[in-house]
C-alpha positions in Angstrom: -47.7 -117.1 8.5 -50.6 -118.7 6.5 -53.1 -116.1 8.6 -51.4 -113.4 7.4 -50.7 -114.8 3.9 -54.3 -114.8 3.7 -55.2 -111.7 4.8 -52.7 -110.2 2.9 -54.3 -112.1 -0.2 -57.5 -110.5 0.5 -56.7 -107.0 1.3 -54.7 -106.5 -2.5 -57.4 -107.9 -4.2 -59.6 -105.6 -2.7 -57.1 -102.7 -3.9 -58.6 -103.7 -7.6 -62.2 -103.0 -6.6 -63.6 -99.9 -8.2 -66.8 -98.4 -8.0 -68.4 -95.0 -7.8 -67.7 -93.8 -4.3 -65.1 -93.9 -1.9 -64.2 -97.0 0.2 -63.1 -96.6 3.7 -62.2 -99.7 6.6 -62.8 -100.6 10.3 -59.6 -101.0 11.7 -61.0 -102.7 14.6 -63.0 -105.3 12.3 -59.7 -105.0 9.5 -57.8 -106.4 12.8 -60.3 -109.1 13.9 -60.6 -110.2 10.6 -56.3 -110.8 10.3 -56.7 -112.4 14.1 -59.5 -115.0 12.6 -57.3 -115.9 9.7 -54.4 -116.6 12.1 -55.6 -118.4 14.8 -58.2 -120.7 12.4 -54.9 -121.5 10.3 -52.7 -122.4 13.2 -55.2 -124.7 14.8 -55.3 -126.0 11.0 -51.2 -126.6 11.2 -51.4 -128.2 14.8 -54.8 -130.5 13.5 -52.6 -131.8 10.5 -49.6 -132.7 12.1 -51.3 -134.0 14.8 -50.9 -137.9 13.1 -50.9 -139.1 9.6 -54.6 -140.3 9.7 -56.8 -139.4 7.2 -59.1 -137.9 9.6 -56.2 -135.1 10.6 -55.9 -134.5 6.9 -59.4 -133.9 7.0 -59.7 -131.8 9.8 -57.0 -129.4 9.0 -58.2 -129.0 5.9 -61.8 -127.8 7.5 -59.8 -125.4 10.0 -58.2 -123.9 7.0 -61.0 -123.3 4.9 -62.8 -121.8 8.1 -59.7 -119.3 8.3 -59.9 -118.0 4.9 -63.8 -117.8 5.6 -64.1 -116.1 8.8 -61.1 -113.9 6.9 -63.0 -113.1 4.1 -66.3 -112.4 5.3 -65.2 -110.2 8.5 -62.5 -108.0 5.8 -65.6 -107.6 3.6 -67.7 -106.0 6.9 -64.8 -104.0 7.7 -65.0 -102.1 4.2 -67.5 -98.4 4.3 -68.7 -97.7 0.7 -69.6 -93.8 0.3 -71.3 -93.0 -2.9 -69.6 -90.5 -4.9 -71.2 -90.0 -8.5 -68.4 -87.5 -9.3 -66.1 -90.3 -9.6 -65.0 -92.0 -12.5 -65.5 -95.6 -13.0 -63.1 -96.5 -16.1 -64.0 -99.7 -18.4 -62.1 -102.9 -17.9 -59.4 -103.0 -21.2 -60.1 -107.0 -20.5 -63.6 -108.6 -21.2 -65.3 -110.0 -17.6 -65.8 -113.1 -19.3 -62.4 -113.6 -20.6 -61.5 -112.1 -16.8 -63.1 -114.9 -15.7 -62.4 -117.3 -17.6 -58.4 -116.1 -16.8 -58.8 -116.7 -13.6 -60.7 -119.7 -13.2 -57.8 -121.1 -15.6 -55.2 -119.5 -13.7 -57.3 -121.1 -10.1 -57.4 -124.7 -12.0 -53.8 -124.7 -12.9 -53.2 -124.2 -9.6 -55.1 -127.3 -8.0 -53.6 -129.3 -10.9 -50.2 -128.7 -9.9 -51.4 -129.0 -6.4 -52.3 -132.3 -6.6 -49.8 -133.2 -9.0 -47.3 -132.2 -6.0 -49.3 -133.9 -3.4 -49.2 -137.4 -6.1 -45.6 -137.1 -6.8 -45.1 -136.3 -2.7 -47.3 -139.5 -2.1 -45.3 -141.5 -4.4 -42.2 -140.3 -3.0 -42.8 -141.0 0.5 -44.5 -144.4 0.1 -40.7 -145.4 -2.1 -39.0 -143.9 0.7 -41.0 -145.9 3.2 -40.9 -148.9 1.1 -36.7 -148.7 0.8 -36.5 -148.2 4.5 -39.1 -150.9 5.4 -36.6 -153.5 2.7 -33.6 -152.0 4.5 -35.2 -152.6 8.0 -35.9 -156.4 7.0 -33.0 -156.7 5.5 -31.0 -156.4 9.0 -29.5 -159.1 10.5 -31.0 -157.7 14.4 -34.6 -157.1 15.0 -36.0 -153.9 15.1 -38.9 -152.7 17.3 -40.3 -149.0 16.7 -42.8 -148.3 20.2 -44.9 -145.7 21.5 -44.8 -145.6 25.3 -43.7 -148.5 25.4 -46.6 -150.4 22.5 -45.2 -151.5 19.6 -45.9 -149.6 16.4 -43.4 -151.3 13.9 -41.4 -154.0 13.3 -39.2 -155.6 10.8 -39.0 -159.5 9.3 -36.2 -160.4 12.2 -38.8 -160.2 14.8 -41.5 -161.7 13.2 -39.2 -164.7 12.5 -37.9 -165.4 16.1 -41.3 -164.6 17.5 -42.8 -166.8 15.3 -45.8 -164.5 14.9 -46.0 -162.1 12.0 -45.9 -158.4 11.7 -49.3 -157.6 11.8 -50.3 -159.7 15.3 -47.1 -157.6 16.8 -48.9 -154.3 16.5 -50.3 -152.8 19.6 -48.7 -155.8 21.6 -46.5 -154.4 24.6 -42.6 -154.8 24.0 -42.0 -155.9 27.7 -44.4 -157.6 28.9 -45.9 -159.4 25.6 -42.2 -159.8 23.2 -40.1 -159.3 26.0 -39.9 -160.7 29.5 -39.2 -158.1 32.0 -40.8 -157.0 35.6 -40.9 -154.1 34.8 -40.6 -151.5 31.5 -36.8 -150.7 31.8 -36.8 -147.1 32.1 -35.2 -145.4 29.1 -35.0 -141.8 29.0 -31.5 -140.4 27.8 -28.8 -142.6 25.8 -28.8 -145.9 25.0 -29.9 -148.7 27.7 -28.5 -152.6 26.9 -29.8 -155.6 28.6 -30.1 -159.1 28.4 -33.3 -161.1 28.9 -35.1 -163.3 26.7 -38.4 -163.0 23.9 -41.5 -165.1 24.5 -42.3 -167.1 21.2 -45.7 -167.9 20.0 -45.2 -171.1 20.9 -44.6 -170.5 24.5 -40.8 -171.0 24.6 -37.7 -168.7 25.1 -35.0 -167.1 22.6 -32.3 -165.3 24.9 -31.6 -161.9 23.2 -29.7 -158.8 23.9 -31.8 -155.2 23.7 -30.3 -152.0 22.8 -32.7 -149.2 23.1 -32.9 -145.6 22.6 -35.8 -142.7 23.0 -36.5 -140.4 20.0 -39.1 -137.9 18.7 -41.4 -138.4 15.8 -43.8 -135.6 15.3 -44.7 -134.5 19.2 -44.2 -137.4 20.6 -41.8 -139.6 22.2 -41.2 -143.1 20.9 -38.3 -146.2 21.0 -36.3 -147.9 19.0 -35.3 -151.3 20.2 -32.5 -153.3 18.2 -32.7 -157.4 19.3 -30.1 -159.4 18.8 -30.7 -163.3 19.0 -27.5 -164.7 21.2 -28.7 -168.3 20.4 -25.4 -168.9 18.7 -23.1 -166.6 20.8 -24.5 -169.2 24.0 -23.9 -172.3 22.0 -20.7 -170.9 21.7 -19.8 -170.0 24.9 -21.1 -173.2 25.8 -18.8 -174.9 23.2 -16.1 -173.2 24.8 -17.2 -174.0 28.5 -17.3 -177.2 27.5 -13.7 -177.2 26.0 -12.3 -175.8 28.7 -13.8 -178.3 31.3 -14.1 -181.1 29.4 -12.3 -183.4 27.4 -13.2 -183.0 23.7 -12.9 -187.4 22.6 -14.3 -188.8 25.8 -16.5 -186.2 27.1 -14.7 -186.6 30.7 -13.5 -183.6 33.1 -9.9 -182.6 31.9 -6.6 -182.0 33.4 -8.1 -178.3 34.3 -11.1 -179.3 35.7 -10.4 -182.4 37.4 -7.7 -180.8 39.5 -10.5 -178.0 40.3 -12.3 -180.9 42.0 -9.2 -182.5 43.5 -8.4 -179.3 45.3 -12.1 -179.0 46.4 -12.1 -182.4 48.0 -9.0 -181.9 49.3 -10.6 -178.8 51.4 -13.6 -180.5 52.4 -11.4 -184.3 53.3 -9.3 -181.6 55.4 -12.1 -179.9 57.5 -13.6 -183.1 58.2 -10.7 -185.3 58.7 -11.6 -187.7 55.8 -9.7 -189.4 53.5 -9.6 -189.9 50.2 -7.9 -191.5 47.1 -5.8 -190.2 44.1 -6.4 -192.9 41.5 -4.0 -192.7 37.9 -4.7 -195.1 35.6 -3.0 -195.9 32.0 -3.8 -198.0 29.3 -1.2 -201.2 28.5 -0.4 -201.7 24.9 -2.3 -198.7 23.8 1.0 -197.5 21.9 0.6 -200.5 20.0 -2.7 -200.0 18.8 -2.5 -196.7 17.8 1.1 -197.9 15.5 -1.2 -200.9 13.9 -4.6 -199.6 13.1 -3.8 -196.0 13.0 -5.0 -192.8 15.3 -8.2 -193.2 14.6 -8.9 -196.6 15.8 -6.7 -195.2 19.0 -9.5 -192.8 19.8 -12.1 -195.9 19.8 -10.3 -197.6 22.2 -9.9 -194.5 24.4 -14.0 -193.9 24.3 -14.5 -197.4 25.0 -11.8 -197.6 27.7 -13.5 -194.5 29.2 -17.1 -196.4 29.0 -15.4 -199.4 31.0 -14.4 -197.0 33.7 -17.5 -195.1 34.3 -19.4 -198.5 34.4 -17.4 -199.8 37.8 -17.7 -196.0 39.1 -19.9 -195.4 42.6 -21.1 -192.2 44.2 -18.2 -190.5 45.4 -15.5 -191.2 42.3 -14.7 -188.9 39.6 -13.3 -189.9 36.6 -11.3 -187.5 34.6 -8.5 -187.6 31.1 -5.2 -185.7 31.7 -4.4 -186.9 28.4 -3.0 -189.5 25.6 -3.9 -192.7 27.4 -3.7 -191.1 31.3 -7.0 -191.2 33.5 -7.3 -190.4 36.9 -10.2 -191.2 39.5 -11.0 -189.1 42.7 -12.4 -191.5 45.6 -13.7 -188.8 47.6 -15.8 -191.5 49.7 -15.2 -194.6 51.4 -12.7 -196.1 53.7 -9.3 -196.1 52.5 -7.1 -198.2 51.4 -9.2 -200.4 51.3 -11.9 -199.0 48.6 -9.2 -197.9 46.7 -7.9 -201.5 46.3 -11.4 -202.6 45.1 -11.7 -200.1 42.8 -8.1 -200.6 41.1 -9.5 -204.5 41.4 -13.0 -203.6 39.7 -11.1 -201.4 37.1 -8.2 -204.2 36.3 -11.1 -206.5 36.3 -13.3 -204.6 33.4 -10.6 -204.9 31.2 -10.2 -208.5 30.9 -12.1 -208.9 27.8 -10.7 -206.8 24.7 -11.6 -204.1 23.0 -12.9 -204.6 19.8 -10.9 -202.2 16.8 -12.5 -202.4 13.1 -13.5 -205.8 13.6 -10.3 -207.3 15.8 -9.9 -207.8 19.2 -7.4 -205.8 21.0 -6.0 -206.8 24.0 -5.9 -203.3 26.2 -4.9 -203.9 29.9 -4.5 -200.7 33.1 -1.9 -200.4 35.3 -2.8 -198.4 38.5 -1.4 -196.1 40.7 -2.8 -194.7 43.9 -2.1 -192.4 47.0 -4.1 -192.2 49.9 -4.5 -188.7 51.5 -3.1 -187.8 53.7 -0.6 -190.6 54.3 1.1 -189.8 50.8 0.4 -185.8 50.5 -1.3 -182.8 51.7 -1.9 -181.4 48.6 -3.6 -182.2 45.4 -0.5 -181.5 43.7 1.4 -184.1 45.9 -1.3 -186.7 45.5 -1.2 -186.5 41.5 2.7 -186.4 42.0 3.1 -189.9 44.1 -0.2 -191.4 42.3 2.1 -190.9 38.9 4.8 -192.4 40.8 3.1 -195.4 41.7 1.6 -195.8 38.4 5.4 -195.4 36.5 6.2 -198.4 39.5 3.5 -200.7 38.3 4.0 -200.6 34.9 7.9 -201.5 35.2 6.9 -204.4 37.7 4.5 -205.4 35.5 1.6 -204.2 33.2 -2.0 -204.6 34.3 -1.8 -204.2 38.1 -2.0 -201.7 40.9 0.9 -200.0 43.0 0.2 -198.5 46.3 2.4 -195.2 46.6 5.6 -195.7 48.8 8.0 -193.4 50.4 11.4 -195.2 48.8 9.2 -194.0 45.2 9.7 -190.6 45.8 13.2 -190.8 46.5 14.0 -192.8 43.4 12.1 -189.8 41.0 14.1 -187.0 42.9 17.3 -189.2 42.0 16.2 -190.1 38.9 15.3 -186.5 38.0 18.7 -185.1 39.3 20.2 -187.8 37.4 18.4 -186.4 34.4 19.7 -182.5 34.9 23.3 -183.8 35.7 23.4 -185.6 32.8 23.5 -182.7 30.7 26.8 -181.6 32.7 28.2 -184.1 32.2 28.6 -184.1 28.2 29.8 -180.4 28.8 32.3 -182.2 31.5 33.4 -185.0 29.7 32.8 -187.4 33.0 31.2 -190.1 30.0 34.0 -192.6 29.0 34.4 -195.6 26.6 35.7 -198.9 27.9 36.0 -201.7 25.2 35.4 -205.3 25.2 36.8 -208.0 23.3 34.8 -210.8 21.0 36.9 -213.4 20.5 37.1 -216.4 17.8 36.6 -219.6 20.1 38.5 -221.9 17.7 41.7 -219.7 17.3 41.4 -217.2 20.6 42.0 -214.5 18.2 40.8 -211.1 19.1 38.3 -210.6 15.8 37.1 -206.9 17.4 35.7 -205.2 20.6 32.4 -203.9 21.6 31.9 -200.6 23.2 30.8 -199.7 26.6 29.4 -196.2 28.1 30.7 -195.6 31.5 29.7 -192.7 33.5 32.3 -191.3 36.4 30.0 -189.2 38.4 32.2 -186.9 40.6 29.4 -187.8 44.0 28.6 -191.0 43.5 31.0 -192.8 41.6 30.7 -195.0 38.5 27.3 -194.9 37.8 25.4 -198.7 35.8 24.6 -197.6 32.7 21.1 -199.7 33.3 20.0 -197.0 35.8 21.3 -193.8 33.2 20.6 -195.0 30.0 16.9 -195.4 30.7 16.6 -192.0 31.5 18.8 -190.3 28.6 16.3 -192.0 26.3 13.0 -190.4 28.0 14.7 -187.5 28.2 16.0 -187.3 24.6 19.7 -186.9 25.5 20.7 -189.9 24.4 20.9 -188.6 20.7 23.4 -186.4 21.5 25.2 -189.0 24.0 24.8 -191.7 21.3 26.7 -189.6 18.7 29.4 -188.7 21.0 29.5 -192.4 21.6 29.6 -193.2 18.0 32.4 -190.5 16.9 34.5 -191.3 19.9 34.8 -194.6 19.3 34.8 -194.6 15.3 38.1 -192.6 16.3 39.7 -194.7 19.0 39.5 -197.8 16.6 40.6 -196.0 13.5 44.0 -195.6 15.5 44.4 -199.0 16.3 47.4 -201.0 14.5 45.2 -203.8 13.4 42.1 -203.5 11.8 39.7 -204.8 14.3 35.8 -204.0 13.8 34.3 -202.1 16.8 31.0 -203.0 17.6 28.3 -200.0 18.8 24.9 -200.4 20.2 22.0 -198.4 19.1 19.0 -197.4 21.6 15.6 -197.4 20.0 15.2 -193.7 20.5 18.2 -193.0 18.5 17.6 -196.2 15.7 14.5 -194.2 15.4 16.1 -190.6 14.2 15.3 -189.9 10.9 19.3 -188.6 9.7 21.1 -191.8 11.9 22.1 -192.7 8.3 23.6 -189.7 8.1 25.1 -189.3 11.6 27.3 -192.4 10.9 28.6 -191.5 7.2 29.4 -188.4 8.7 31.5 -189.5 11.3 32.7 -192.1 8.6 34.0 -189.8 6.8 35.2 -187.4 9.8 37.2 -190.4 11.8 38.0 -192.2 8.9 37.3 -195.4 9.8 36.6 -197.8 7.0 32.4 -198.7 6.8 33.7 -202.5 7.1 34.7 -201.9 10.4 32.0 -200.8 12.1 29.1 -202.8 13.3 26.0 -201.7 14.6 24.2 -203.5 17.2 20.3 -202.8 17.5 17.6 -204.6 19.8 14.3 -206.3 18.7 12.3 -203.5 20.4 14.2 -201.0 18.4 13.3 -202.2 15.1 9.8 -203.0 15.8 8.7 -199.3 17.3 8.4 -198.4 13.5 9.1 -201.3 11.3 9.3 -199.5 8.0 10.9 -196.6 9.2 14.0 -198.9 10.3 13.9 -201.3 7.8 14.5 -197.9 5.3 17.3 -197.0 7.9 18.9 -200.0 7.8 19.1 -200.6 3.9 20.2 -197.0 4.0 22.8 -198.1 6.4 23.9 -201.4 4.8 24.8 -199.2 1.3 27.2 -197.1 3.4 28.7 -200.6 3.9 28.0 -201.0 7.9 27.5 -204.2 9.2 24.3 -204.6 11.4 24.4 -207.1 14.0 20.6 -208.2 15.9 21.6 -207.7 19.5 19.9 -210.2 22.6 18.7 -212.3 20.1 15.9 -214.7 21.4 14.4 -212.0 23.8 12.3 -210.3 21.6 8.8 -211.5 20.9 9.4 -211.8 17.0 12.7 -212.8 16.3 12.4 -214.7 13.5 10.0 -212.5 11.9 13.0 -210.1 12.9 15.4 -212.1 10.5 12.4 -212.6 7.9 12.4 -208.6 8.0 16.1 -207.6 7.2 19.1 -209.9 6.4 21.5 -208.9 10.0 25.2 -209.9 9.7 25.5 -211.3 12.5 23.1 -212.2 15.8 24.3 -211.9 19.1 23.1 -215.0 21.9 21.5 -212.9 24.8 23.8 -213.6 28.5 20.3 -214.6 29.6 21.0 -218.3 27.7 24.3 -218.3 28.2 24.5 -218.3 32.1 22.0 -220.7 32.2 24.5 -223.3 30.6 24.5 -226.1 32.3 21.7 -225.1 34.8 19.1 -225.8 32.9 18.1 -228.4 29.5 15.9 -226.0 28.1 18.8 -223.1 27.9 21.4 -225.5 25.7 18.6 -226.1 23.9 17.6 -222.6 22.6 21.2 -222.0 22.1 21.6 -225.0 19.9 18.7 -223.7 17.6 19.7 -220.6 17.5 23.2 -221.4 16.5 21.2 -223.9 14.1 19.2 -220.9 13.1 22.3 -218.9 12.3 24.2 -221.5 10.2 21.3 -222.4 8.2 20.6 -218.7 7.3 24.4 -218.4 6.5 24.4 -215.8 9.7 27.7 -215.6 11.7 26.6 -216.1 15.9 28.2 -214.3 18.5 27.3 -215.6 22.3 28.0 -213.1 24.9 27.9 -213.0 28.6 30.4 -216.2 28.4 32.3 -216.2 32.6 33.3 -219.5 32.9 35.5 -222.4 31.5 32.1 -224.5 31.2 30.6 -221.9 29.3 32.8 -221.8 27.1 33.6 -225.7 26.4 30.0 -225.9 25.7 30.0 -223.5 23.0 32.9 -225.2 21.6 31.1 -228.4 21.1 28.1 -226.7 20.3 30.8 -225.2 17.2 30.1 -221.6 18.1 32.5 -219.6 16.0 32.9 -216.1 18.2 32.3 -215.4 22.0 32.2 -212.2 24.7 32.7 -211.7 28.1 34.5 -211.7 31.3 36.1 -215.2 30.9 38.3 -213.7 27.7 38.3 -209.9 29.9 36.3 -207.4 31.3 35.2 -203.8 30.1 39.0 -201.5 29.7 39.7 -198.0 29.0 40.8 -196.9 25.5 44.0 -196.2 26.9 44.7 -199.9 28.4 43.7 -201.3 25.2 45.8 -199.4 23.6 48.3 -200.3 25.6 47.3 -204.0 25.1 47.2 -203.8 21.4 50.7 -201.9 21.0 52.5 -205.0 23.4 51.3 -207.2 20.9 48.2 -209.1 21.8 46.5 -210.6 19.1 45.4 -213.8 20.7 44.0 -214.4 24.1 44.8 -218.3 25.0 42.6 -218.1 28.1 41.2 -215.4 30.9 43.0 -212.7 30.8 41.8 -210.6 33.8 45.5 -210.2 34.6 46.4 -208.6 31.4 43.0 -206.1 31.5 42.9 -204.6 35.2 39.3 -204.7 36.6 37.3 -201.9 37.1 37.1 -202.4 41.1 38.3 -205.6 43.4 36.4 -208.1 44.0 36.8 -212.0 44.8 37.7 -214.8 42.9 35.4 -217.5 42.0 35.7 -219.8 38.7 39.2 -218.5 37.2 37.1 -214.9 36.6 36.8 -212.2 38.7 33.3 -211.0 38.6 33.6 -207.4 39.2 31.3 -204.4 37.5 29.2 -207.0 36.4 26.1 -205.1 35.4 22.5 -206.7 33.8 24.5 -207.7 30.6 27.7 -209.3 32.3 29.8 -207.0 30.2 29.4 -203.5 31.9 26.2 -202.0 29.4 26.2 -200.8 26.1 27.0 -197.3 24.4 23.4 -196.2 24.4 21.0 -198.8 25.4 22.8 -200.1 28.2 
């Protein structure tokens, strides 16, 4: 096009020569001429574009001005001039000097708006370059521009995690030199993604992900590479690795993990016929700590308790944290039992001396369980199973010592479990019952009230102890709903008696503990109509000291509605006086424990004495329960204790006997009066009273807690 722009440029001007003769052309050399000017300003083009150096600038500029030379001059060899004086050569109508001066005006103009362009072209290209170059450093992922496969470009990203800058990038090799790779990945259509890491300056390592992509600029193929740093996406995913392995407090292998190792060893213990050891461990008086000094202080305790048992550890023994206070050891070598004996012996052992909590020693004990494989299970599942077992049989024989697992364990779970399940049929079935038991005045043998007993009439087994059902309403949580049943039933019974005796209801410490028990009894109050007066509540030291404040608000709460509260099996407890220091009771209640012991033993009188001395000094009426026998009872007398229960005055009766009872008239009882209250099974006679149904308490068990 420019060839033929030229040519055509030349061959009009040449229309305005005149002279005196005729002009005629070669069209062989007019030809040659046109071919010059268009193959001269192509190779021109091709020079020019060739790369953006100033040396291609140059050269294309030569090419061109050789086209519109070789042009020129050929055209001007092509022309024939034949004299012809006949012809008329007309004067110019414009001066050759102002011609001239036209032209080379018209010729300047030209150049000046040609390099005006070319300026403003410059300036445009070097802002455009300039915003792209900002935008390009402005990205959050390195960018790499290469030519077969050298780097030409980059932006700030990569001179910052390379830790070189741009300029020492240049000419460097993107695999090979940035990159590590065996090989240039080959990358000819589409995207291509990888992961590998960048070399630093410093020698090290940056794992990155690369995302590149062929393209054409000018003629010639180059990349673009777009690095991402995954520095942070690893710590990540190592952050969640380690969540999901490990506990997050103690560092140990968690539930998920450990048992990934159990079922491992298991495998390997099978194909070699080994053994091995299932260890659970729990922390004694952890609860405590954690009510006293707060969750915080419990998560000390838990690091340092884990520090103790990864100190006694040996090759071969996992520790892990299912969680709260559990941990769990897998013996994997050794000869068994025996190593898992001195193991439970070296981990009982490391916990003699306390832990120290913000300053104060706490006195943190373990009680171990452990099952051997595979005497006590085939499975990892089994193992943890009968470990658990053992462990929930050492801490009810006593905290901070190991329990081997036995067979008779297993059994007692499954019945405790099915217990558990048809428990919850039996509120639907109504198989729970009330019996009631009298308190009598000693002085007078007047009935002053009766306390309330649970009974369960299980349609297999019978009349199941309220000691062995109780337990496991409370871990289970029914025994809210069993407690209120409990508490309306009976509110009801006595509200129908003729005379206004007080009925008398235990409280478990899971249900002393629910936040609205103030409101469960003003309910039922108010339902049964039973005067407040009447009713008296009977809670345990434990129960009021799982969460002082809490029950101290409850019983205030409970006292307004005009309840009397009575401190049940006083003397057991490990702060009963601080118990009566806490919250002024109505009445306390002598524990059976010092009561059958009457007579036995000096130091039982004695504790009964003081408390009874305890009682009258604080202005506190005192009940004594469990009382069976005539010698009991005489020593209570001298002893001037006002009020007594138990089997001597009659056994545990259904609302319907007492009912009976009360309607015949009975408002004293001179003496045992098993003959007017039928027992709940035969039995033999020893001591005027007929022992029968006598459970832990002597008096058949309470509504909730027993």
């Amino acid at each position: 096009m420019i060839g033929i722009g030229i040519a055509d440029m030349h061959y009009t001007g040449m229309r305005a020569y005149s002279t005196m003769g005729t002009i005629d052309w070669d069209s062989s050399i007019v030809a040659a001429s046109i071919v010059f000017g268009v193959v001269f300003a192509a190779a021109a083009m091709i020079k020019f574009h060739e790369s953006a150096s100033r040396w291609a600038a140059l050269s294309g500029a030569a090419l061109l001005t050789v086209a519109i030379c070789t042009l020129h001059f050929t055209a001007m060899g092509a022309a024939i001039i034949t004299p012809d004086p006949t012809m008329v050569v007309y004067p110019s109508f414009i001066d050759n000097s102002m011609m001239a001066l036209a032209v080379a005006g018209v010729s300047s103009l030209v150049i000046l708006s040609a390099l005006a362009a070319a300026l403003i072209d410059k300036q445009t290209t070097r802002e455009s370059a300039l915003r792209v170059h900002e935008l390009a450093d402005a990205a959050a992922e390195g960018i790499v521009i290469a030519r077969d496969g050298e780097i030409v470009n980059v932006n700030q990203r990569i001179a910052e995690l390379s830790q070189r800058s741009q300029e020492e990038l240049l000419g460097k090799r993107v695999f090979g030199d940035l990159l590590f790779a065996s090989r240039h990945p080959n990358c000819t259509v589409g995207d291509r993604r990888m992961e590998t890491v960048m070399i630093t300056a410093s020698g090290g390592t940056i794992p990155v992900e690369v995302i590149w992509r062929p393209y054409k600029s000018d003629t010639r193929a180059n990349e673009v590479y777009a690095i991402r740093d995954l520095q942070e996406r690893r710590q990540a995913e190592e952050t969640i690795r380690q969540l999901a392995q490990f506990d997050s407090l103690t560092g140990l292998a968690n539930r998920a993990t450990l048992r990934r190792r159990l079922d491992n060893v298991v495998r390997e213990a099978e194909a070699d016929a080994q053994s091995l050891a299932v260890i659970c461990i729990d922390l004694d008086h952890f609860k405590e700590v954690n009510d006293l000094y707060g969750h915080g202080a419990g998560d000390e305790v838990l690091c340092a308790a884990a520090d103790r048992m990864l100190r006694v550890l040996r090759i071969g023994e996992y520790l892990g944290r299912v969680g709260g206070d559990e941990f769990v050891i897998v013996q994997s070598e050794g000869q068994q039992p025996g190593d898992a004996a001195a193991l439970a012996a070296r981990l009982i052992e490391s916990f003699e001396a306390p832990i120290e909590v913000d300053g104060n020693p706490t006195d943190i004990g373990v009680s171990v369980g452990i099952a051997i494989y595979p005497d006590n299970g085939g499975t990892a599942e089994n193992l943890l199973a009968n470990a658990d077992m053992a462990l929930y049989r050492a801490k009810s024989t006593g905290r901070g010592c190991a329990c081997f697992f036995e067979p008779d364990m297993d059994l007692a779970v499954r019945r405790r479990r099915r217990l558990a399940q048809e428990m919850r049929v039996a509120m639907a079935e109504q198989e729970f019952e009330i019996y009631y038991q009298p308190q009598v005045r000693i002085a007078s043998s007047e009935i002053l009230g009766f306390e309330a007993l649970l009974r369960w009439h299980h349609p297999e087994h019978g009349l199941i102890e309220p000691s062995e059902f109780i337990p496991i309403a409370e871990e289970t949580g029914l025994i809210i709903p069993i407690g209120e049943w409990v508490l309306r039933t009976a509110c009801h019974e006595a509200a129908t008696w003729p005379k206004p005796y007080r009925i008398g209801i235990n409280l478990s410490a899971r249900q002393f503990q629910h936040s609205d028990l103030p409101g469960v009894v003003h309910r039922v109050l108010i339902e049964t109509g039973l005067p407040p007066a009447r009713l008296e509540l009977e809670i345990t030291e434990t129960a009021l000291f799982e969460n002082l404040q809490r029950a101290i608000d409850s019983l205030r709460r409970l006292r307004a509605l005009g309840v009397s509260i009575a401190m049940d099996d006083f003397g057991t407890g490990y702060s009963s006086l601080s118990s009566l220091q806490a919250f002024p009771f109505n009445k306390i209640k002598i524990d059976r424990e010092f009561v059958e012991h009457l007579g036995d033993k000096s130091h039982a009188a004695m504790i009964v004495r003081s408390i009874l001395g305890l009682g009258k000094s604080l202005d506190i009426p005192v009940l004594a329960e469990g009382v069976e026998t005539d010698r009991q009872l005489q020593f209570l007398r001298s002893v001037e204790c006002e009020e007594v229960q138990g089997y001597y005055f009659g056994r545990p009766a259904s609302a319907e006997r007492i009912r009976e009872l009360l309607a015949a008239g009975y408002v004293q009882v001179p003496g045992p009066i098993e003959e007017l209250i039928a027992p709940e099974a035969p039995a033999s006679k020893a001591s005027n009273v007929t022992p029968i149904g006598r459970g832990k308490k002597g008096r058949g068990g309470r509504p909730s807690a027993a």
